[in-house]
Structures are given as structure tokens and as C-alpha cells.
C-alpha positions in Angstrom: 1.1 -7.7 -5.0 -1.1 -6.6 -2.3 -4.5 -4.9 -2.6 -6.0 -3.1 0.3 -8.5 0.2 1.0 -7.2 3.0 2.0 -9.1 2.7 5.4 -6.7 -0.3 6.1 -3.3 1.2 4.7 -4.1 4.0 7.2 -4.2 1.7 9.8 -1.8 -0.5 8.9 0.7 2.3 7.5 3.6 0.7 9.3 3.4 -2.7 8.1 2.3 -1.2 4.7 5.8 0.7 4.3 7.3 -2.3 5.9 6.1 -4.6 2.8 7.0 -2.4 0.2 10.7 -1.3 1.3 11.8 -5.1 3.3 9.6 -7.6 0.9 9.8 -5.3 -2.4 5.9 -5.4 -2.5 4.0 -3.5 -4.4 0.5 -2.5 -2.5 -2.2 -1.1 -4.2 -4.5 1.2 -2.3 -8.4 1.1 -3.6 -9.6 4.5 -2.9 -13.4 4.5 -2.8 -14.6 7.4 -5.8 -11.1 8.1 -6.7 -8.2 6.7 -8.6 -5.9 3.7 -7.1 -2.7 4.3 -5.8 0.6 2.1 -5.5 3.2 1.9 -2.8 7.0 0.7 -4.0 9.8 0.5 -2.5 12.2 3.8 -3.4 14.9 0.9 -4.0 
């Protein structure tokens, strides 16, 4: 599991998706003031 701001998801969007769908990752995304969010894979 992978934690990351939302600053470098947005970046990194690519590789982020990449992680999540090809290496069933999870990835949380710390968003400064507001609530977390998790990328999965659909699969």
C-alpha cells in the first residue's frame, strides 16, 4: 500500500493507475483539509 499527496498522484497519474490496475496496489491519496482517497484496481 502506497501513500502519496495528491500533489504527487497528479503528477504521477500514469504510474499511479499503473500500480493499482498491473501491481493490484492500493494507493492512498492524503488530501491536505479533506478526506483521504484510495485508488484500486476495477479487477
Amino acid at each position: 500500500m502506497q501513500v502519496m499527496s495528491l500533489t504527487e498522484a497528479r503528477n504521477n497519474l500514469k504510474a499511479v493507475f499503473d500500480a493499482a490496475y498491473n501491481d493490484h496496489e492500493d494507493i492512498i491519496i492524503h488530501r491536505k483539509g479533506n478526506e483521504n482517497v484510495v485508488v484500486i484496481s476495477f479487477d
